[in-house]
VEXDREN-2710 file (C-alpha; in Angstrom, 1 decimal):
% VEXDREN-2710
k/r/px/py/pz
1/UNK/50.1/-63.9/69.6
2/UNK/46.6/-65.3/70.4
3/UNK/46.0/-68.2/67.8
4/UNK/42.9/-67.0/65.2
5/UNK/40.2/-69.4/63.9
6/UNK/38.5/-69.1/60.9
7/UNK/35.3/-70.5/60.2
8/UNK/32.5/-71.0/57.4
9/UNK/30.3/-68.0/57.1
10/UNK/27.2/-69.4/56.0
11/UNK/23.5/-67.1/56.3
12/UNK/25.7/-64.7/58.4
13/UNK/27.3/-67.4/61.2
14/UNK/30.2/-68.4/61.5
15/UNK/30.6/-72.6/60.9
16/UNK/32.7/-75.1/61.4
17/UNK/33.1/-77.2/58.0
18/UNK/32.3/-80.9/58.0
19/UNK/36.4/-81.4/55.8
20/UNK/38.5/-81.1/59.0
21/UNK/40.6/-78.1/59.9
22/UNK/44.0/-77.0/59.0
23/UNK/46.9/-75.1/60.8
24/UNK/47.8/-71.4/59.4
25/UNK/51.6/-71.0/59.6
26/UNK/53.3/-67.7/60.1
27/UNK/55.9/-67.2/56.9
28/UNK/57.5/-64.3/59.7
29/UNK/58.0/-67.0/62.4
30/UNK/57.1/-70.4/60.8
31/UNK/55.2/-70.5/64.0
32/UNK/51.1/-71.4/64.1
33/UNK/48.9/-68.7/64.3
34/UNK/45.2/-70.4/63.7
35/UNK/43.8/-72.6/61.6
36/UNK/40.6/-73.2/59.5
37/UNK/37.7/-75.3/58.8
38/UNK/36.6/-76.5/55.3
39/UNK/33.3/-77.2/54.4
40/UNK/31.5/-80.3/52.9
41/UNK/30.0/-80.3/49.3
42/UNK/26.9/-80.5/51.4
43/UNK/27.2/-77.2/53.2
44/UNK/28.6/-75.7/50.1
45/UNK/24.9/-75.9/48.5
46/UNK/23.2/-75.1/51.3
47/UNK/25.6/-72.0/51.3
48/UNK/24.7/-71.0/47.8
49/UNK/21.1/-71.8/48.2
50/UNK/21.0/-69.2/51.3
51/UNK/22.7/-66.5/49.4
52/UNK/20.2/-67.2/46.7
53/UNK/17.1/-66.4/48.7
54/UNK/18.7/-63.7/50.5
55/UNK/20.0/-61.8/47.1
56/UNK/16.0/-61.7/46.3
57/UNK/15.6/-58.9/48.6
58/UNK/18.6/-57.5/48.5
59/UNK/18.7/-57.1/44.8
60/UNK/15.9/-55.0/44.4
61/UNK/16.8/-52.7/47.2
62/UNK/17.5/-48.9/46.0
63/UNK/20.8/-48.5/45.1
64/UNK/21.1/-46.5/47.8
65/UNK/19.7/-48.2/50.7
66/UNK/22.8/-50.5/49.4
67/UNK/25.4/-47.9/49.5
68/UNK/24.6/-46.9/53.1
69/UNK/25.3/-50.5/54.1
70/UNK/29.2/-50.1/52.6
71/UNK/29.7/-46.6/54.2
72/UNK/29.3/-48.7/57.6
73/UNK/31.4/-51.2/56.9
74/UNK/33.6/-48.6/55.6
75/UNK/34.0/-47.2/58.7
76/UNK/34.1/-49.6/60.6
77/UNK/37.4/-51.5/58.7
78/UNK/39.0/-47.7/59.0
79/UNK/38.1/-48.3/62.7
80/UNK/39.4/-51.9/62.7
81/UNK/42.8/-50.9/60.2
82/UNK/45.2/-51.6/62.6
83/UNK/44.2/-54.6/63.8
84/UNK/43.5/-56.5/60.4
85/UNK/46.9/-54.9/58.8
86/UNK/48.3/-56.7/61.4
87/UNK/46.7/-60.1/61.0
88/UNK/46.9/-59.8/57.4
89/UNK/51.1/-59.3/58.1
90/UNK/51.3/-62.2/60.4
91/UNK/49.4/-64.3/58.3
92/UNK/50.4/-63.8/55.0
93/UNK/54.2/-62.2/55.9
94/UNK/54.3/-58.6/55.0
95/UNK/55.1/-55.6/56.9
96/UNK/53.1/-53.5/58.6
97/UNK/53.2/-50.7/56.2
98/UNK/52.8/-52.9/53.5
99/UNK/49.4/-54.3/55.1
100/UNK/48.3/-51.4/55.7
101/UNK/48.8/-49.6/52.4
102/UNK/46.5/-52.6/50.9
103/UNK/43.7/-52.8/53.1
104/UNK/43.2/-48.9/52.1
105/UNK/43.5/-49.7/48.1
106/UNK/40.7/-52.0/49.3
107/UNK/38.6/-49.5/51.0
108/UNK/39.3/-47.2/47.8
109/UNK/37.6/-49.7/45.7
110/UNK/35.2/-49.5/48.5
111/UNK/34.7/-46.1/48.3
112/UNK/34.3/-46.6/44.4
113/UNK/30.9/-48.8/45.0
114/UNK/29.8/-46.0/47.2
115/UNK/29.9/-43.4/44.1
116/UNK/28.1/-46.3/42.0
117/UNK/24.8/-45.1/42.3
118/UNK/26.1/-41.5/41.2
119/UNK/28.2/-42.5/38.3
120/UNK/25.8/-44.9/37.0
121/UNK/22.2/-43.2/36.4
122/UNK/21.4/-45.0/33.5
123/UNK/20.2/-43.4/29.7
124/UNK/17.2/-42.5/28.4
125/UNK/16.2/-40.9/25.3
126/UNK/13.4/-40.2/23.2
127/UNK/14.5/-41.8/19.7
128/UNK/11.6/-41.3/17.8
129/UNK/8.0/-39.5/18.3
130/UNK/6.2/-41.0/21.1
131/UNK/9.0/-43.5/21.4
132/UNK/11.7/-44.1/24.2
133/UNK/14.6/-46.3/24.9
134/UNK/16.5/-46.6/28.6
135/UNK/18.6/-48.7/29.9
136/UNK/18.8/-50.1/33.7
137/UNK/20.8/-52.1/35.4
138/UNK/20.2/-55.4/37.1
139/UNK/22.6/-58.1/39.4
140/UNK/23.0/-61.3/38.3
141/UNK/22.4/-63.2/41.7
142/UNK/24.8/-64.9/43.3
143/UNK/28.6/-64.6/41.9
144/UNK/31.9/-65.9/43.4
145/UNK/35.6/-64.3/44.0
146/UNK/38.2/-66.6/44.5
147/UNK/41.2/-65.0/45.9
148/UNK/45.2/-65.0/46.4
149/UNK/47.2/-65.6/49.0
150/UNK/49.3/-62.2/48.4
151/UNK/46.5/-59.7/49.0
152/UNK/44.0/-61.1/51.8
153/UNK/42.0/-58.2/52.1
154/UNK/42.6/-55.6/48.7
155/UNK/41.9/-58.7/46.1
156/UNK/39.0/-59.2/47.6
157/UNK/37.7/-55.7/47.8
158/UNK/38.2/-55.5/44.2
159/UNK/35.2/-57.8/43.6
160/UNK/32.9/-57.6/46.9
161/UNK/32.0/-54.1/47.1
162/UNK/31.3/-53.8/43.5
163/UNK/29.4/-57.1/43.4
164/UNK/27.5/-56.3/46.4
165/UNK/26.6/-52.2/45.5
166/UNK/24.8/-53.3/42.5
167/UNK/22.5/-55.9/44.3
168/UNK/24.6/-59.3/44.0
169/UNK/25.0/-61.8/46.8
170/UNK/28.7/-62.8/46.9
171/UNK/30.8/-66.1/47.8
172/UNK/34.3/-65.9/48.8
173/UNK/36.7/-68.5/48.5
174/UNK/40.0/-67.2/50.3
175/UNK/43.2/-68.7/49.5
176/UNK/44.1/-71.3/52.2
177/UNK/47.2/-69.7/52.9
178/UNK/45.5/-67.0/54.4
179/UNK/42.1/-67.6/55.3
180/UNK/42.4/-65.2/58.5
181/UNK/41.8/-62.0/57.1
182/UNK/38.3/-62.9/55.8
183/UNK/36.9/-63.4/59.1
184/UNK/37.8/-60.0/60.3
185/UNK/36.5/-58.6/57.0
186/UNK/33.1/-60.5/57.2
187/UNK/32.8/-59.5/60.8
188/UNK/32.9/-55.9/59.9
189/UNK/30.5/-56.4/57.1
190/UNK/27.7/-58.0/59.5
191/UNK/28.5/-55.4/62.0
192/UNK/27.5/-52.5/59.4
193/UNK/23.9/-54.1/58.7
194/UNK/24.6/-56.5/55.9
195/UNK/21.6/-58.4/55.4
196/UNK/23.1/-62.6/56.3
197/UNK/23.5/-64.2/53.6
198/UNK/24.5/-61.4/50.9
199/UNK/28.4/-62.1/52.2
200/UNK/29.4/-66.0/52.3
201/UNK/32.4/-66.9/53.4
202/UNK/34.1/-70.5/52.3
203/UNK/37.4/-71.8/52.7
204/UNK/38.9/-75.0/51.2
205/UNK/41.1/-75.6/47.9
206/UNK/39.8/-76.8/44.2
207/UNK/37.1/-79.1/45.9
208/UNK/35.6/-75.9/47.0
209/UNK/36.7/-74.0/43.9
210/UNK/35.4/-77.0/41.5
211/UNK/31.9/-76.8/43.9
212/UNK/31.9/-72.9/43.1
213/UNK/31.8/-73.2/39.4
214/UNK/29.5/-76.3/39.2
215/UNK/26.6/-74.5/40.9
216/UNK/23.9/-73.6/38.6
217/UNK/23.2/-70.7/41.1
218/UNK/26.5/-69.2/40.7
219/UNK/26.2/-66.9/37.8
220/UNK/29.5/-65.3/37.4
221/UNK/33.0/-66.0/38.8
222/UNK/35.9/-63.7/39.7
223/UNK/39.5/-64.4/40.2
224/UNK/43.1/-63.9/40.8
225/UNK/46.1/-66.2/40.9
226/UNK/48.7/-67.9/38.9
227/UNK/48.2/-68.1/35.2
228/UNK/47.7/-71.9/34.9
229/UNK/45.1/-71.7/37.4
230/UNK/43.5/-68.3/36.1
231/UNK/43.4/-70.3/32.8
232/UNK/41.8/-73.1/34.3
233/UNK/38.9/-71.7/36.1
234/UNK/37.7/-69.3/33.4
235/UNK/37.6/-72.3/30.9
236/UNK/35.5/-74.3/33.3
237/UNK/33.3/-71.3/34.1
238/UNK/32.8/-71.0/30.9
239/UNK/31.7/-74.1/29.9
240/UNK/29.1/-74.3/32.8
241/UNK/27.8/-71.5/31.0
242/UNK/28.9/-68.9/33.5
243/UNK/30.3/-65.4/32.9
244/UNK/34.0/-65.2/33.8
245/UNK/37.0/-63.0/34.3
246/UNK/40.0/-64.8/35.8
247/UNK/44.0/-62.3/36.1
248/UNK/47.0/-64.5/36.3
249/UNK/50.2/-64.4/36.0
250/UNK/53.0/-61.6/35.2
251/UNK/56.3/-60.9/34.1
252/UNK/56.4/-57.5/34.1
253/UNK/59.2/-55.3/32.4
254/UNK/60.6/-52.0/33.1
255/UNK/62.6/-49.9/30.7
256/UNK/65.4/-48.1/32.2
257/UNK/67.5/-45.0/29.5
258/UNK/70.2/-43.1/30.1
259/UNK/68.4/-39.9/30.5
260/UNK/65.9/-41.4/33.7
261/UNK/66.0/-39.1/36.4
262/UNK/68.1/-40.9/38.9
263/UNK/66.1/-39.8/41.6
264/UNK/62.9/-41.8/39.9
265/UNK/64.8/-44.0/38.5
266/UNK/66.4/-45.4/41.7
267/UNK/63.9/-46.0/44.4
268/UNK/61.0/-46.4/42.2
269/UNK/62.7/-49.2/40.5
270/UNK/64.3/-51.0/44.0
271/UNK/60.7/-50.4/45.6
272/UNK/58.8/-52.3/42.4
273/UNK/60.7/-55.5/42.7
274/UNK/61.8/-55.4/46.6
275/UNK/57.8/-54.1/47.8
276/UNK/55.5/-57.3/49.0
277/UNK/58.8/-59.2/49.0
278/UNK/58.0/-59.3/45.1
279/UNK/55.0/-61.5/45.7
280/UNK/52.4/-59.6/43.6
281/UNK/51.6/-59.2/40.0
282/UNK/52.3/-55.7/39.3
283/UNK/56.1/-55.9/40.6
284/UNK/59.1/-55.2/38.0
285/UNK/60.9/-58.9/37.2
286/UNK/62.9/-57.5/33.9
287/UNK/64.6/-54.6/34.0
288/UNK/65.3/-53.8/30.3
289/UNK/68.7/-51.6/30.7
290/UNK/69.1/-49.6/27.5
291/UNK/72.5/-48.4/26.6
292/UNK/74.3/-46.8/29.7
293/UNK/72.4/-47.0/32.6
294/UNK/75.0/-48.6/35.1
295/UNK/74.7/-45.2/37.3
296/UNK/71.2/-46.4/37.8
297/UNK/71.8/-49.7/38.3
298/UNK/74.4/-48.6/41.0
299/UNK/71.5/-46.4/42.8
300/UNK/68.8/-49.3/42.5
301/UNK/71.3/-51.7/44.1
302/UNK/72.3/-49.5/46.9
303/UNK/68.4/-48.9/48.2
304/UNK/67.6/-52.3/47.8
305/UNK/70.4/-53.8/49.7
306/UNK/69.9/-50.7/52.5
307/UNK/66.4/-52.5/53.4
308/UNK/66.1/-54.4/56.8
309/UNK/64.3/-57.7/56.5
310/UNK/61.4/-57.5/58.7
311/UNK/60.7/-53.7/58.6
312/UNK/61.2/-52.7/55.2
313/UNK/60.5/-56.2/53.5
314/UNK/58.5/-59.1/54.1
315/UNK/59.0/-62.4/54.2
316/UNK/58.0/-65.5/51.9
317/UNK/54.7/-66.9/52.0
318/UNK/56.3/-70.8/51.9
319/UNK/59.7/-72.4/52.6
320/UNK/58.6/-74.2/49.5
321/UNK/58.7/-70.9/47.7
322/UNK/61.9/-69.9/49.3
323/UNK/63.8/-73.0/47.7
324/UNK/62.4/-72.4/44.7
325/UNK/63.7/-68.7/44.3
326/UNK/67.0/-70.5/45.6
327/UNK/66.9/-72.6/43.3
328/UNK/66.2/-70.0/40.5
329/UNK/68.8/-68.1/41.1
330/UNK/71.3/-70.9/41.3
331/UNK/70.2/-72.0/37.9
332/UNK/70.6/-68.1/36.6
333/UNK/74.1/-68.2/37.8
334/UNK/74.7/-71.5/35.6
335/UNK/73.1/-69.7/33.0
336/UNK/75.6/-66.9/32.6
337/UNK/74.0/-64.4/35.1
338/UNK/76.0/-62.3/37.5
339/UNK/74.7/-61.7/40.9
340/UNK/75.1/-58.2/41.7
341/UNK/73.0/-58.5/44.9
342/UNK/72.5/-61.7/46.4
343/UNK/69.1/-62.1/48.7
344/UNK/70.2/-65.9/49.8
345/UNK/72.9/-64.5/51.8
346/UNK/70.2/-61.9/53.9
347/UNK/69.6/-62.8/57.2
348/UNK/66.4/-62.9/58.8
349/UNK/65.6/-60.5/61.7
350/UNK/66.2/-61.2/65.1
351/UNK/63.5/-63.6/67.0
352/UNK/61.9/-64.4/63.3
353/UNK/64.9/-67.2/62.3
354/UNK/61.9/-69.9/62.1
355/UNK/60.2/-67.3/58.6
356/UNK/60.6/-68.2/55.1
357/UNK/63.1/-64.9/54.0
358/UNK/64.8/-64.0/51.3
359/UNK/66.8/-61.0/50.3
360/UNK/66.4/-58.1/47.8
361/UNK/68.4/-60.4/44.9
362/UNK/69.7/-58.4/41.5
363/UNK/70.9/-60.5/38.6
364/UNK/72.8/-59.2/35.5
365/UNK/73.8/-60.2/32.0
366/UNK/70.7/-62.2/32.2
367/UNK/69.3/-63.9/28.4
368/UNK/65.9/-63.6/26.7
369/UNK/64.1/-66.4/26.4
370/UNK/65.8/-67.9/30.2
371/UNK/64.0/-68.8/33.1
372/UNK/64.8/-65.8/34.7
373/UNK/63.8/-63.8/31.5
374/UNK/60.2/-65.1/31.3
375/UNK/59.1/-67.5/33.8
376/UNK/57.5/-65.3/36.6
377/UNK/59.1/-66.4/40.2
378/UNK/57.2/-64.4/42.1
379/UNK/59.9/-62.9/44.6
380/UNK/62.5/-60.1/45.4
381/UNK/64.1/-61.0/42.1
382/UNK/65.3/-58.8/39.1
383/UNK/66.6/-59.8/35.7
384/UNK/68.7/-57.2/34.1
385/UNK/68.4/-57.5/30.5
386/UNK/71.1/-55.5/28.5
387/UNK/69.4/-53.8/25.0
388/UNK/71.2/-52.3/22.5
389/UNK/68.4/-49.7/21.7
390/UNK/64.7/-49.1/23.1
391/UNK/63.4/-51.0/19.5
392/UNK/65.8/-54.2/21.5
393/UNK/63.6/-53.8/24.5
394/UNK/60.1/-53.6/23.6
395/UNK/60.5/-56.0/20.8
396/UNK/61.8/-58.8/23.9
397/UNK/58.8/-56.6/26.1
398/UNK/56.8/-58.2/23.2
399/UNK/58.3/-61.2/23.0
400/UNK/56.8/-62.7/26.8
401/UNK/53.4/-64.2/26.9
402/UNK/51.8/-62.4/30.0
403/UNK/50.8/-58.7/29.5
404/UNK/50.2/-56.8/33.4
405/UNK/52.5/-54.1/33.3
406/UNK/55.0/-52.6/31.9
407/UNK/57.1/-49.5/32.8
408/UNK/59.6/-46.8/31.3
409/UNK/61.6/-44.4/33.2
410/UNK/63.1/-41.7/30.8
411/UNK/62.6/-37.6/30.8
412/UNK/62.1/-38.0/27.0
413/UNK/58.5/-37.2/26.4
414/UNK/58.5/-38.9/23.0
415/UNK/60.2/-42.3/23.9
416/UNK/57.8/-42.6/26.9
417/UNK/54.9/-42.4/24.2
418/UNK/56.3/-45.0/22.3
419/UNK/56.6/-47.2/25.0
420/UNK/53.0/-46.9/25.8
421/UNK/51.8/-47.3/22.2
422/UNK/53.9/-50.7/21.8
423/UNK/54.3/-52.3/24.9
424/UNK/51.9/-55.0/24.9
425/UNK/50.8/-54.6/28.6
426/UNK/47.5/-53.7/30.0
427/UNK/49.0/-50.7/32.2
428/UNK/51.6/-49.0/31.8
429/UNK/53.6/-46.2/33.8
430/UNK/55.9/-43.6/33.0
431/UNK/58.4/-43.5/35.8
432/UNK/56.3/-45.2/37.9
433/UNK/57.8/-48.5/39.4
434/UNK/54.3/-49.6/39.7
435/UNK/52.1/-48.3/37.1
436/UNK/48.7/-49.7/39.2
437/UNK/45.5/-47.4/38.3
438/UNK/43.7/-45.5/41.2
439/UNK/39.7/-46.1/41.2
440/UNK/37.7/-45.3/38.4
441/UNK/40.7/-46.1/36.5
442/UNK/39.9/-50.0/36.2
443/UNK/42.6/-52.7/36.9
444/UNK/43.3/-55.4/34.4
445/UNK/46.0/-56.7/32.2
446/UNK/46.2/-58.4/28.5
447/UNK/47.0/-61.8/27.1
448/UNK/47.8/-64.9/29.6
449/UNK/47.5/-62.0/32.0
450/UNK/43.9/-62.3/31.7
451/UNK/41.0/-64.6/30.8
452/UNK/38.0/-63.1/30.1
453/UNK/36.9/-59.7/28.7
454/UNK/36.8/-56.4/31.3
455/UNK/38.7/-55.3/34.1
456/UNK/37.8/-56.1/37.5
457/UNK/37.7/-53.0/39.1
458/UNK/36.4/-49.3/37.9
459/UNK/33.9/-48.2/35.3
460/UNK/34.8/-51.3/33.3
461/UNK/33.9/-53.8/36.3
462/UNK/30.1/-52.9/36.2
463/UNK/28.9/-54.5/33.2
464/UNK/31.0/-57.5/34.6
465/UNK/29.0/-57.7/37.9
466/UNK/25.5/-57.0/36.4
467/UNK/23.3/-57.2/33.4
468/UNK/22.2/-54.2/31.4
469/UNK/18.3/-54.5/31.1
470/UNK/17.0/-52.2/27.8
471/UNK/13.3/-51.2/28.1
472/UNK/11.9/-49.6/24.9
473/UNK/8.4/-47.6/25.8
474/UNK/5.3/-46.5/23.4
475/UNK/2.4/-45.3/25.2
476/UNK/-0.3/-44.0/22.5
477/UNK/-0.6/-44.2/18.6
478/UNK/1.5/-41.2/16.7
479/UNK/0.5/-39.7/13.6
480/UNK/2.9/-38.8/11.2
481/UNK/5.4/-41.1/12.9
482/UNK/7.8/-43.0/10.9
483/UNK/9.3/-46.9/11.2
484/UNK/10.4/-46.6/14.5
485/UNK/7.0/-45.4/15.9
END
């Protein structure tokens, strides 16, 4: 593969930071694959302060002079989808398919920020004689995402299109595990007429993140990530006085009854915890068996151990990572777990021995309140938790700080209500593995799943990304008029 570099891009060029580069490793080969630059505190501000004068223009631009610039790059990354879901696999180790399937979530969002300046027309009414209110909507200048390593190119679609459609400039600080994918992405955004400057792209770790939120410029920050970090950055946004809306962690629970339809039940359970190698936030960790459900637990361990490592699951971003699911698992067994699939025994594919893999791993007769109960692990792991009754399982559902998702598969109408009424989770599915809303349906999870009020995406990410300006209008004295007039 021809090695990729990724650079700075600063006022719509790409370059190279004054920090030193670093290698990008493969987690499919172990092999190098490119590297990047990072740049200086210096370049940082000069970055920010470009953005800053180029938002001026951009920000009062019709909304729809805006939107024609995201149909191009639209069409362009539909035109280029093969070729990033590719670099995004090598570089962050999912399958093709899998790369694929979240570079188009991405250009959904995309597609979202085209409809913005149809959805969003503004009010105005005539509240009393000769007097009117209206509403309009203005950015806020220059704002920041800072983004995982699991989702180089949907995460940041969440925020950039959004940001940009209703006039912001936007800084993007890419996780350095995969810093590859931006440059491809901010290529295709220059190529469809963005004016330089409105898209900056910088790499780097918490120096740059710590840079980010000290600005002055910077007026609001986005994020994703773990919890302790999501935590972390919203506080110190925050307290520079900057709006802030950070997703973290998850431990997300399904709720398996004996009446599931086994033909949900099966693969869209194996697929939740298996899909992404298990590396995202939306993917099942606790399944929450109630009563007999072993003839679903039979079904979800047949499709996950029929997957092929390399095609139908990815690898692990780190060998770090790897040891630690190793070691998680070991420690579940001492616990009183039973393995009922174990993933340290799969065998990477052919050519790819160098990766970081691990296989689809099931563990039963696992405890509340364990590691493997609540501490999220972020891999192909699953925690069967045995419940008396579905009152049992939501009340442990309840019972786990984080609050993503949560999901039920039953065919009782009634149950599945309750479940949506008390599990404390920001989405929830009904025999849906995972329960992830399609645009304008906004994305966003409750307690340590999220700092910050809002969701990032959908109707409720516009009032995130921009300030609503109320104009009240009196032209001429009214007689007869009341207070108001």
């Amino acid at each position: 593969m021809v090695k990729t570099t990724s650079l700075n891009f600063i006022g719509g060029t790409w370059v190279a930071g004054e920090r030193g580069s670093a290698i990008v490793i493969s987690p499919q080969t172990g092999v190098a694959i490119g590297e990047y630059s990072t740049p200086s505190l210096k370049q940082i501000a000069e970055a920010i302060d470009f953005a800053h004068r180029a938002q001026r223009e951009w920000g009062i631009l019709p909304p729809k002079d805006r939107a024609k610039v995201l149909f191009n790059a639209r069409q362009i990354l539909l035109r280029d989808a093969e070729k990033i879901s590719t670099l995004k696999a090598n570089e962050s180790g999912k399958t093709i398919e899998e790369a694929r399937a979240g570079l188009m979530k991405g250009i959904e969002v995309l597609e979202f920020a085209l409809a913005i300046q149809n959805l969003d027309l503004g009010g105005r009414l005539e509240v009393s004689k000769g007097v009117s209110c209206e509403y309009r909507r203005d950015p806020l200048g220059v704002v920041a995402g800072i983004t995982p390593f699991n989702f180089p190119a949907m995460v940041p679609m969440w925020m950039l299109p959004i940001a940009i459609a209703l006039g912001n400039a936007f800084v993007w600080k890419p996780s350095e595990k995969t810093p590859l994918t931006p440059w491809m992405i901010a290529n295709a955004f220059k190529e469809a007429g963005l004016p330089d400057g409105i898209l900056t792209v910088l790499h780097g770790s918490g120096e740059t993140v710590e840079a980010l939120i000290s600005n002055e410029k910077i007026k609001a920050v986005g994020f994703v990530g773990s919890t302790k970090i999501a935590k972390l950055v919203y506080t110190k946004s925050a307290l520079a006085g900057k709006r802030a809306l950070a997703l973290g962690g998850a431990k997300n629970h399904i709720v398996l009854l004996p009446d599931a339809n086994p033909d949900l039940a099966g693969p869209g359970i194996s697929d939740s915890f298996t899909g992404c190698a298990g590396q995202r936030c939306m993917a099942a960790a606790v399944l929450l068996a109630v009563g007999k459900v072993d003839q679903h637990i039979e079904k979800i361990k047949a499709r996950a151990s029929s997957l092929q490592m390399g095609k139908q699951m990815g690898a692990i971003i780190s060998r770090e990572q790897v040891e630690f699911l190793r070691g998680a698992i070991d420690r579940a067994v001492s616990a009183g777990a039973r393995v009922l699939l174990d993933g340290r025994q799969a065998k990477p594919p052919v050519g790819y021995e160098g990766g970081h893999w691990l296989g689809p791993t099931i563990l039963d007769q696992v405890q509340p309140g364990s590691e493997a109960a609540e501490v999220e692990l972020f891999g192909p792991v699953l925690s069967i938790v045995r419940c008396r009754d579905l009152s049992e399982a939501l009340k442990i559902e309840n019972s786990v700080p984080y609050g993503n998702a949560c999901s039920v598969f039953t065919s009782n109408g009634p149950l599945a209500d309750r479940v949506v009424r008390e599990a404390s989770s920001g989405m929830v599915g009904i025999n849906v593995g995972v329960p992830v809303p399609r645009e304008p349906f906004s994305f966003g999870g409750v307690n340590a799943s999220k700092f910050g009020h809002g969701d990032i995406t959908g109707h409720q990410s516009l009032d995130f990304w921009s300030n609503v300006k109320k104009v009240t209008v009196k032209w001429e004295v009214q007689t007869g008029s009341d207070w108001m007039s």
